[in-house]
N, C-alpha and C positions, 0 to 999 in steps of 0.2 A: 150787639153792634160790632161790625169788623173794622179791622183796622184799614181795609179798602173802600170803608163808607167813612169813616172820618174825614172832615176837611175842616182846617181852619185859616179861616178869612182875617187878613193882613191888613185890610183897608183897603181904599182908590181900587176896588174891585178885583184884587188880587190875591185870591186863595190858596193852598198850602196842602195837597192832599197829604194822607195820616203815613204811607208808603216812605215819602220822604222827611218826614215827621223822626220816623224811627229809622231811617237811614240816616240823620242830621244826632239824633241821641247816640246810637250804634258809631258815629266817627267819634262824638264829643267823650264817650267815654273810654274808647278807646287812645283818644290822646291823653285825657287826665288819668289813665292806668299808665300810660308810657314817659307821664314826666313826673309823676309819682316812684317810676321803678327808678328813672336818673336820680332824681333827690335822693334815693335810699343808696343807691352808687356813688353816689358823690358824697355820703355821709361816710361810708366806708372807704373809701380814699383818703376822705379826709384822719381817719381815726387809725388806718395807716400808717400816713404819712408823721402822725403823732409819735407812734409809737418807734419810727424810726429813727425819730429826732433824741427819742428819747435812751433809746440803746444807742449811739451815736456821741451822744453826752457822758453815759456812763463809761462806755470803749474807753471813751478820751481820759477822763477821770482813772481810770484802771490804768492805763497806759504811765499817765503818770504819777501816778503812788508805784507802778515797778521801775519807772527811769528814779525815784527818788531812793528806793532802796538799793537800786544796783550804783547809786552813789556814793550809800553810805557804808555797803560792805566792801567798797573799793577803799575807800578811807580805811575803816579796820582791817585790812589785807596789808595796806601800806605800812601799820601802826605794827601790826603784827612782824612783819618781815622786817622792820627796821631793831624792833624787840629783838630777836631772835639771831639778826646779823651783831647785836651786842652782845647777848650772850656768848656768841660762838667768839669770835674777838676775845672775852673775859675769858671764855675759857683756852684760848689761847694763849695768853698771858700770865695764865693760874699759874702758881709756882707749887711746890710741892710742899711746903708749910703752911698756905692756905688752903690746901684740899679739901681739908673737913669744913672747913666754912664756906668755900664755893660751892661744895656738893649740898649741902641742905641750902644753900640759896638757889642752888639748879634746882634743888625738890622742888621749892614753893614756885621759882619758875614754869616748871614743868604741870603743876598744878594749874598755872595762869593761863596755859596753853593749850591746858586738856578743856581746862572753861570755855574760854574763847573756843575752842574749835566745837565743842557741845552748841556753843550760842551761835557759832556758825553753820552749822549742822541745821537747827531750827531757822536760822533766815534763806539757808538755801529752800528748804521742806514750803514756808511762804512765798518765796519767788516761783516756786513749783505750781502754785497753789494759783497763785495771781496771772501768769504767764498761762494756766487752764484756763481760770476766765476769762483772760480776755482773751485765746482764740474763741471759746463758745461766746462769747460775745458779739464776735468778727464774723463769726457762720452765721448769727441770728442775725444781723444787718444784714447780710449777704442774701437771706433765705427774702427777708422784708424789700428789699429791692428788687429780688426776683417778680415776689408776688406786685409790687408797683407797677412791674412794666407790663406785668401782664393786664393789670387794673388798667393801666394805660391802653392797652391796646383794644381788651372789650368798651373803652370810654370811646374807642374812635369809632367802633364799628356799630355803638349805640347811635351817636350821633348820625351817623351816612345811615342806620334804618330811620330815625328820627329826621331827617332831610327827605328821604326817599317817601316816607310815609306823608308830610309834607305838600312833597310835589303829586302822588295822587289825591289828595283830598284836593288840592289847586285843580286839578286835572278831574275830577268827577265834579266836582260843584256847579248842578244846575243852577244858577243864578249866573251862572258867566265867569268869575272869579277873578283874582290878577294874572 
């Protein structure tokens, strides 16, 4: 049996040869492969747009753990320089009978200052640290917004084939159509 001997009969005398049968399957499934490919697009926009929200979140979060440590070694810059404008003071006042006891008090000073500047040494090495992440942070947003607009842009050009495709099935539909 050929597909040009098939007919099926609709009712009130109105039959349906097998031609437009498989022209009528041939459009259907090509629309349910084309809102099937949007769904899978639109699942991936959406998983995206997650993921930007999500480095977005973090940036923020990095951003501020380094404004909170460049607060805190502002404090100990201060604590430090203010130390140190006393010693210099002390030791300008030092008399020459106190020498031996300011000088091992500058030792254990000088001790205090080799610490602190080691411990400063290590919080500069972390702001080093933190200040890397969040530029690579800032690039992976950057990279994720790129790839958005361009998501964006293949979404428009889906749609206009998705419209265009549309207006010929309107435009071939023997039965008349709207």
């Amino acid at each position: 049996m050929a597909l040009e001997d098939l007919e099926l009969d609709l009712g009130n005398g109105t039959s349906v040869k097998g031609v437009w049968i498989a022209i009528v399957i041939s459009f259907g499934s090509t629309i349910g492969g084309g809102i099937w490919a949007a769904s899978q697009f639109f699942a991936q926009l959406n998983e995206q747009s997650e993921a930007v929200i999500a480095a977005t979140t973090q940036a923020a979060g990095l951003a501020q753990r380094f404004d909170d440590l460049r607060e805190a070694n502002t404090t100990r810059l201060q604590a430090m320089d203010l130390s140190l404008s006393s010693m210099e003071q002390a030791m300008t006042a030092a008399d020459v009978e106190n020498l031996q006891g300011k000088l091992a008090e500058l030792g254990a000073n000088l001790m205090q200052i080799m610490d602190a500047q080691q411990e400063l040494l290590d919080i500069r090495d972390r702001i080093s640290s933190v200040e890397k992440t969040s530029s690579e942070t800032e690039l992976r947003v950057s990279g994720k917004l790129d790839a958005l607009t361009t998501l964006d842009e293949r979404l428009k050009r889906y749609e206009r084939d998705m419209n265009d495709i549309w207006m010929a099935l309107d435009a071939t539909n023997p039965l008349g159509g709207n």
